[in-house]
N, C-alpha and C positions, 0 to 999 in steps of 0.2 A: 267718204262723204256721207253717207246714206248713216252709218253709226254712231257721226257726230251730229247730224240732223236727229236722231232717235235720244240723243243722250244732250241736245243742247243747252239743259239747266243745270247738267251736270258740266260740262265744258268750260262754260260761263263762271261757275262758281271756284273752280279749279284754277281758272286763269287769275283771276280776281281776288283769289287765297292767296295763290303764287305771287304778284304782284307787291300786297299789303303786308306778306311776308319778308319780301327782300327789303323794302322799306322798316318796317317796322325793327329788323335787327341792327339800320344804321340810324335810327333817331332815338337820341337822349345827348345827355349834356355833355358827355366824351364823344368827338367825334373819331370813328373809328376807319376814315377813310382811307388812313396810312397800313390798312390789311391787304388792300391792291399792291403795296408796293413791298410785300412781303415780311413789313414789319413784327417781328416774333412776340413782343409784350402786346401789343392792338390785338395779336391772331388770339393769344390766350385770351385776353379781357372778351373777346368774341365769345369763347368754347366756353367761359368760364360763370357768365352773366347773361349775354341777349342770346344766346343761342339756346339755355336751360329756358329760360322766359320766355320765347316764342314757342317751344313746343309743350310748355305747360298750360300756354293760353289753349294753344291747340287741341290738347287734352279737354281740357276744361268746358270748351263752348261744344266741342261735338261729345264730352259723357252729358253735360247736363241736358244736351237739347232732346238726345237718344234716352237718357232716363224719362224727360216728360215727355214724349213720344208714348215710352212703355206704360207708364200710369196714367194717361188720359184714356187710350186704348184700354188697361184692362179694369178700371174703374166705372166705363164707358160714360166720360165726362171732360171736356173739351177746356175745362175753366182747372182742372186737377193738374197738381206739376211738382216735382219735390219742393218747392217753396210755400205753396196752397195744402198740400197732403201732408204738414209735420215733420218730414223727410229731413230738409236740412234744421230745423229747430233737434229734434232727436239728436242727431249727429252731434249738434253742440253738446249736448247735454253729455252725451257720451266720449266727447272728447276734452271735456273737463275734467269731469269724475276721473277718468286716465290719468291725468295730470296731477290728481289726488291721491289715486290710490297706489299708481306705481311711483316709485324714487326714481330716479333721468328715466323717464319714460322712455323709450323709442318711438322714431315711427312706426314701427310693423305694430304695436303695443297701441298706439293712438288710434288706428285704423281699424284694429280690431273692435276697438270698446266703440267706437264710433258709427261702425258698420254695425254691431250688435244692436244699438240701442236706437239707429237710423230704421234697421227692418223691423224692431217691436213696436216704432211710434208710428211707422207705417200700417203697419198690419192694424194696430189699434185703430186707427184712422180709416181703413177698408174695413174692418168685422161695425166699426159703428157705423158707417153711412149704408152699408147693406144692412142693417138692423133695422132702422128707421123708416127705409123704402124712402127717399126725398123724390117726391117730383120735380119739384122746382133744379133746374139743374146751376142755378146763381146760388142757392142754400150749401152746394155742398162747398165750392172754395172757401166760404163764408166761417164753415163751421170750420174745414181744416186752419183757418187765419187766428179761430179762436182758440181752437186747442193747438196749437203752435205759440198762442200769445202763453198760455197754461204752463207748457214747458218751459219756453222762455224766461217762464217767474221760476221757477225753481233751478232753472240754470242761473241766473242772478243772484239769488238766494245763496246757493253753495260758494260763486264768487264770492261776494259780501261779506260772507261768512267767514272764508280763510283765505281772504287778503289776496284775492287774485283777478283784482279788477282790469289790472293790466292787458294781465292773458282773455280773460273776455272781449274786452275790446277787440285785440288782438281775430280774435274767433267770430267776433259779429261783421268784421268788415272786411270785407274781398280786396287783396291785395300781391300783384305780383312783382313790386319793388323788389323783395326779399329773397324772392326765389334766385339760388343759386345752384351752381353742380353738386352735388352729395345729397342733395335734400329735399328734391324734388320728383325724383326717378319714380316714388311708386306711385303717383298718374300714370306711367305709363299701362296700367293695369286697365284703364280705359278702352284700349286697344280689343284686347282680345274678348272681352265682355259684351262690346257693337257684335264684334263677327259672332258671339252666342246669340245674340238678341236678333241678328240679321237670319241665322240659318232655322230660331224657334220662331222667324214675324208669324208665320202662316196659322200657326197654333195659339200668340197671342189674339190674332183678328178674330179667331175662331171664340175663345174665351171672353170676348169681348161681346157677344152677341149675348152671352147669359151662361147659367150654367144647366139648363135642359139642353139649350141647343150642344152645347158642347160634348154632354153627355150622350146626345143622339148619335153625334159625328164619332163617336168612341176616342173623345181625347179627356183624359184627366185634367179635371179643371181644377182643384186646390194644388198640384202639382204646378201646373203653368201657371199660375196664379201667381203662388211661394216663389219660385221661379226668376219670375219679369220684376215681381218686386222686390225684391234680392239683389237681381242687378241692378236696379237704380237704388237703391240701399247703395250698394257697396259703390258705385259711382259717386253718389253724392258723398259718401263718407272720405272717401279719397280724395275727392276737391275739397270738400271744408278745412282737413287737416293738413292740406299743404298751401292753398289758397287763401283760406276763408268762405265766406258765405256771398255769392253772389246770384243778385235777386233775377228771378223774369225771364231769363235766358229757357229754361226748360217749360215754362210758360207759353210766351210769345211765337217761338220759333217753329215749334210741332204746330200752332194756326194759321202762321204765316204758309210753310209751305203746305197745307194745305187746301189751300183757297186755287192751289196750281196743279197740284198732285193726287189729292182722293183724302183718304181715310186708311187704307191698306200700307201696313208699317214697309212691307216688303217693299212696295213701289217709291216710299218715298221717304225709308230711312237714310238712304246715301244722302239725299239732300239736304235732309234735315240735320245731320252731323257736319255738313261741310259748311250749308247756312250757319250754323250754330258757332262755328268755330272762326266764319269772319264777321260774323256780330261782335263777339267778344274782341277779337283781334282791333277790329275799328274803334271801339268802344276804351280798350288801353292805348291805342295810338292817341284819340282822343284826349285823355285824359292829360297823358305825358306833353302836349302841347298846348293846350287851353292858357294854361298860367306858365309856362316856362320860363325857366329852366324848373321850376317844382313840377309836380307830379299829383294827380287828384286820382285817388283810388276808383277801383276800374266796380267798385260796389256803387257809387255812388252814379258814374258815367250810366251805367247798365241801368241804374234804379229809375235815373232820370227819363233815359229815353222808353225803358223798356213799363214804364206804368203811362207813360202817353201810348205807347203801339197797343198796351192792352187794355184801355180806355177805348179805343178805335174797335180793337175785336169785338168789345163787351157789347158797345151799342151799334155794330152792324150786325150781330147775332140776334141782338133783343128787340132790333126795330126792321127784323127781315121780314117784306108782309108775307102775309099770309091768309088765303082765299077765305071769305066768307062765308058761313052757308047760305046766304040771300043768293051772292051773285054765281054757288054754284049751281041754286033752284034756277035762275034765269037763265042758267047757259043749258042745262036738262031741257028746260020749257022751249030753248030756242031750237034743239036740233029735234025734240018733237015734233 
């Protein structure tokens, strides 16, 4: 009792995964309840369809929420997330060009060019806002939204160019209709990149403080730097090329649980990955029901809810007060 009392947001979240789980693999327009009665074509259509789709959701809502976790932490900026940082704009870009430059591309081949060009639009995006010095901490998602719009135009460009407006669409809009067995598997690479990021949190929070401090404490800081931002690189680049692009989630989620859990990745990365991942879960249940029997892509669901929750963060961030210096001279003058 005493370890479920110590662990109760994790408990909660677990149960409540499990739950929208079980449901979420029996709703859609085939009803697949003839799998209790051991019917063998239902059991496949299960392994073959909802079963790859509930654990790419799975994937997807705990890499994105753990990748903006990792860059709000080493950017040390609350409003930074791969969607604010260029992150997922890069990855398109890079998984265009793939589609250009190799003949039947593969996945391993998409993921590559996409992961490549997801860590240089990142890194560009951290060497300029540490160039700059912003104080304002609203200016930096501001400027990554606009060098995200930058890339965005030249990822259009190259579409437009050679007739591959299709596939763009395709890449701009978060979608798990499609996902089936064969060709969704390398999310699973999500997995063991959390347990890297779980076992380096201690050294991101450290990095996160600046690079004196870090240097004090004898931890290399362009190392863990490169690092953190690597894995949410190659996180995002993984969900763009098998999902698409879905907005907010690595945004909203790392603020949400923190308003319960601190700022320390270590305390409150488990939550933020399992949060993370019945966000999205709820958000494709969502969709799949709204208009049924069709289906409204889970980019859209996400986009909706998740720019009203971060409307919410922005203006209790911006209108949290904050003491005077009149009424701290009069609380001085009072205990004199």
């Amino acid at each position: 009792m005493a370890i479920i009392a110590n662990h109760k947001v994790k408990v909660i979240l677990i149960v409540l995964l499990i739950i929208c789980s079980c449901v979420s693999l029996f709703l859609g327009v085939v009803d697949l309840t003839p799998v209790f009665r051991g019917d063998f074509e239902y059991v496949e259509l299960l392994l073959i369809t909802r079963l790859p789709r509930l654990l790419a959701i799975l994937c997807t809502g705990a890499g994105m929420s753990v990748a903006g976790l990792i860059m709000q932490q080493l950017c040390m900026n609350k409003f930074v997330s791969p969607t604010t940082g260029a992150t997922i704009a890069s990855a398109q870009l890079g998984l265009l060009l793939s589609m250009l430059v190799f003949t039947g591309t593969t996945l391993a081949q998409q993921t590559i060019m996409a992961f490549t060009f997801a860590i240089l639009g990142t890194w560009i995006f951290v060497w300029f806002i540490q160039s700059i010095k912003i104080k304002d901490v609203v200016m930096v998602p501001l400027i990554g939204i606009m060098f995200s719009n930058v890339i965005a135009g030249v990822t259009s460009y190259f579409a437009y160019k050679y007739n591959m407006t299709q596939v763009l669409s395709s890449i701009l809009v978060g979608d798990f209709s499609l996902v089936i067995r064969g060709r969704y598997e390398i999310v699973y690479i999500v997995f063991p990149l959390i347990i890297i990021a779980y076992i380096y949190a201690s050294h991101f929070n450290i990095v996160g403080m600046g690079e004196t401090f870090s240097k004090n404490l004898g931890v290399n800081y362009n190392w863990v730097l490169f690092m953190g931002l690597s894995i949410a690189a190659l996180i995002t680049a993984s969900v763009v090329v098998i999902v698409g692009t879905i907005s907010y989630v690595g945004l909203i989620i790392p603020n949400i649980v923190a308003m319960f859990r601190g700022d320390k990745i270590k305390g409150s990365l488990v939550e933020v990955a399992l949060f993370g991942a019945l966000f999205v879960l709820v958000c494709d249940m969502i969709g799949r029901v709204i208009i049924y029997p069709y289906e409204l892509a889970i980019d859209l669901i996400a986009g909706v809810v998740g720019s009203i929750i971060f409307l919410c963060i922005m203006y209790k961030k911006l209108e949290s007060p904050k003491p005077s210096k009149r009424k701290r001279g009069v609380s001085n003058v009072s205990q004199e």
